[in-house]
N, C-alpha and C positions, 0 to 999 in steps of 0.2 A: 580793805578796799571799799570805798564808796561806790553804790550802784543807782547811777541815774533813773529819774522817774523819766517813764517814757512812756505813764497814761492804762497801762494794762499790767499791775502787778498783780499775780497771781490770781488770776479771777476764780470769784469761785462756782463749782457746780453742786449740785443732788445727783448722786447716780445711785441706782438700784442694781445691786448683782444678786444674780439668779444663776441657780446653779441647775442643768436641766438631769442630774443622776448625780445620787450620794455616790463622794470618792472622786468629783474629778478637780478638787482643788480652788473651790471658789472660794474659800474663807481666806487660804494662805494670800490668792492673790488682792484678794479683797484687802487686808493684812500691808502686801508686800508696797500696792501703790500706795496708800497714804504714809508708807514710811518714805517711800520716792517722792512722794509731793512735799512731804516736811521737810526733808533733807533738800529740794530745790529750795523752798520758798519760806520756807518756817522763818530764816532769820531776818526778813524785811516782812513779818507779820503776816502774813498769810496762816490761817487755822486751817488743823487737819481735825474731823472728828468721825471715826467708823463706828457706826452702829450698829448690833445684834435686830438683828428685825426676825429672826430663825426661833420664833416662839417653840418650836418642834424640835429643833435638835440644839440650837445655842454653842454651833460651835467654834463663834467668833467671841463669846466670852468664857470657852473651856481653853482656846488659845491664847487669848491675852492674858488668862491667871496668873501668869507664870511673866507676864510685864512687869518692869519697873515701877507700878503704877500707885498712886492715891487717890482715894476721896474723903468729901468732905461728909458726905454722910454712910449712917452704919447698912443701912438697906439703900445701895444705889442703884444707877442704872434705870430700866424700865419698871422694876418690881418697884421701886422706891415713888418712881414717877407716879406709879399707877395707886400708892399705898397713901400718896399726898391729900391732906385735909382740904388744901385750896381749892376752889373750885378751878375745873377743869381750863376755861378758858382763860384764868389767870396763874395758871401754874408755869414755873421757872424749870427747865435743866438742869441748870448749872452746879446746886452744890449735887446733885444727880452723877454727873459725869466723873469719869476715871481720868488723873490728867496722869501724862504717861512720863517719866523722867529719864532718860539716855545717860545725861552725863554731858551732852552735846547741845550748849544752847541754840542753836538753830531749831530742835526738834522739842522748844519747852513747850509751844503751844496748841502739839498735840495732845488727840482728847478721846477716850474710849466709854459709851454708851453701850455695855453688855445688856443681859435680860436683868442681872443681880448677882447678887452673893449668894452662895449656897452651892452643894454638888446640882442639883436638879432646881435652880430656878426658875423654868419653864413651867412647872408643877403647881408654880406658888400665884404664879398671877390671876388676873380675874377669869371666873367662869360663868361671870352672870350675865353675860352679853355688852358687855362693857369695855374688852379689850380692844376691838377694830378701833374705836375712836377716841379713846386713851393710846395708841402706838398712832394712828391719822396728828393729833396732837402732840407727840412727840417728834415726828416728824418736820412739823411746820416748826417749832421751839428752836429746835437742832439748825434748820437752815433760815432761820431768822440770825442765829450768831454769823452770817458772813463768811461761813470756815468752808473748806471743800467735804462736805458731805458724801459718805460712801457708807450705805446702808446694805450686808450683806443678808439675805431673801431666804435661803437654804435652798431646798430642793422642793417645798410645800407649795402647791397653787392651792392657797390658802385666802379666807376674808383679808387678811393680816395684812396677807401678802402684796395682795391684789389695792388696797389700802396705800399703801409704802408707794406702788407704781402708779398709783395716782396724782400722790402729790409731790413725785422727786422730778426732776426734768429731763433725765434719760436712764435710759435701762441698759444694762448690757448681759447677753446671757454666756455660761460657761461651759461649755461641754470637753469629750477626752477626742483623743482620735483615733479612739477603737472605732471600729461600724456599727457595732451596737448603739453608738451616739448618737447616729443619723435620724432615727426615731424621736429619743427624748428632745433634740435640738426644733425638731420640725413643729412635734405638738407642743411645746413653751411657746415657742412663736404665732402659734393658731391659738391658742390658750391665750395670749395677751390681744393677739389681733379682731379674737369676736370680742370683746371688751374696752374695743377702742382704744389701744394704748399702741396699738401698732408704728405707731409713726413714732414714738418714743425709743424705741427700738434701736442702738447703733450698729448694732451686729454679734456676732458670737465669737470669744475666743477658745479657739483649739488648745488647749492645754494636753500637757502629759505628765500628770504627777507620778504616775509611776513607772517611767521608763519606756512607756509604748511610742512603739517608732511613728515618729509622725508621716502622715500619709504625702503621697507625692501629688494626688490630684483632690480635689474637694467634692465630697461623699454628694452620690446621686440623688437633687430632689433638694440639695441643702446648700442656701447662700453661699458666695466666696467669706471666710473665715476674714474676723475683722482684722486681728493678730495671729501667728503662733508661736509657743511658747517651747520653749524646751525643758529638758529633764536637768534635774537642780538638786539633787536630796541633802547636799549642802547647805544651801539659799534658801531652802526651807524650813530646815531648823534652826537658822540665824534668823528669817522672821517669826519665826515661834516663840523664841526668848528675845524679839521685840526689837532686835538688831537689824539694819540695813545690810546685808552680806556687800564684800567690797566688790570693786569696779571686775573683779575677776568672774564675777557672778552669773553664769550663763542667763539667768532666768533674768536676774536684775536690769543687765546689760539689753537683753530682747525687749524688756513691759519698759524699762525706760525709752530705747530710741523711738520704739512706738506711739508710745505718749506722748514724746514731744513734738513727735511726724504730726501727730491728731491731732493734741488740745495743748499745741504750744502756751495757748495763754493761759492755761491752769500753771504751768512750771517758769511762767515767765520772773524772773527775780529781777527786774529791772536792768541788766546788764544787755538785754536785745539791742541792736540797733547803735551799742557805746561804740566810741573809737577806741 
């Protein structure tokens, strides 16, 4: 089927996730939508690329390991970037990057930007003071390609960190819906607001990776909840091994209608507006 141009294919954005407590699933979901954005828009060209920005724990390239994936060089990723001879303001991504293989051409022109290779490539990067603007510089590289950029943060209010939210163009933070969360959600929000990125900010989504019942009102002192997400331990492990979990997907089924409620024109594949 041919899909008419209608002016806004698949636009792309930078968005920052931040996770406000290790455990509540920022990596999966970080994970889960660039496979929902490839799988709308990958086949009329639109790029997906998610990047490791989690200098600290790197746990969006201990879940991709287990991807379909290839590169073109032997040290890739960040470690690779940062190991590169060229000088900084002319260094390339690209044979850097993990390009990710399904099997399903719509999803060829997904692209994975871990820390590197190795159990502990977080270990291996610079310590010389040299990382914030070798990761600031991979950042701008990453969304100079035009692709929909989703840079997962970890849990660190870090230089790094704080780096990545400076130059991506929204933020979105993740918390559970324990009460315990009401806290970590409040101070991520004060934590990017004295530093000016406040307005960057789209909102927080309520996740529940591990079964906790989602609350019926929204926690005292803490914005209305951008999304919430349901419990999936299914959907989970089919984006672990790099998979779209099908239309049956509680989780899939939620962060997709979402998305398209929000940021229609990121998933738009040209078929908007067809007869």
């Amino acid at each position: 089927m041919a899909y008419p141009w209608t002016g806004s294919i698949g636009v792309p954005h930078a968005v920052a996730v931040l996770a406000t407590a290790r455990g509540c699933g920022a990596t999966v979901l970080t994970a889960a939508a660039g496979l929902i954005v490839d799988d709308a828009v990958g086949r009329v060209g639109q790029s997906v690329v998610l990047m490791d920005a989690d200098t600290d724990g790197g746990g969006l390239t201990d879940l991709t390991r287990y991807w379909n994936a290839t590169s073109e060089a032997g040290a890739d990723g960040l470690l690779g970037f940062a190991a590169d001879r060229i000088d900084l303001t002319n260094r390339s991504v690209h044979r850097y990057l993990r390009h990710v293989h399904t099997g399903d051409p719509r999803r060829q022109d997904m692209a994975v930007f871990p820390l590197g290779p190795g159990d502990k490539p977080g270990e291996r990067l610079p310590t010389d003071g040299t990382l914030q603007e070798i990761v600031g510089a991979a950042v701008d590289r990453l969304m100079d390609l035009q692709g929909c950029l989703i840079a997962d943060c970890g849990v660190g209010r870090t230089p790094v960190t704080l780096e990545v939210c400076k130059r991506v163009e929204h933020i979105i933070l993740i918390g559970q819906a324990e009460p315990v969360s009401d806290g970590d959600i409040a101070q991520s929000q004060a934590w990017l607001t004295e530093r000016g990125l406040g307005e960057k900010v789209l909102g927080w989504v309520c996740n529940s990776p591990n079964g906790a019942r989602l609350p019926a009102a929204e926690p005292a002192g803490v914005p209305p909840a951008l999304m919430r997400l349901p419990y999936d331990r299914d959907g989970a492990a089919a984006v672990s091994l790099g998979r779209l979990p099908g239309r049956g997907s509680p989780l899939v089924q939620a962060l997709s209608e979402q998305m398209t409620a929000r940021w229609p024109d990121v998933l738009d594949d040209g078929a908007m507006g067809a007869e």
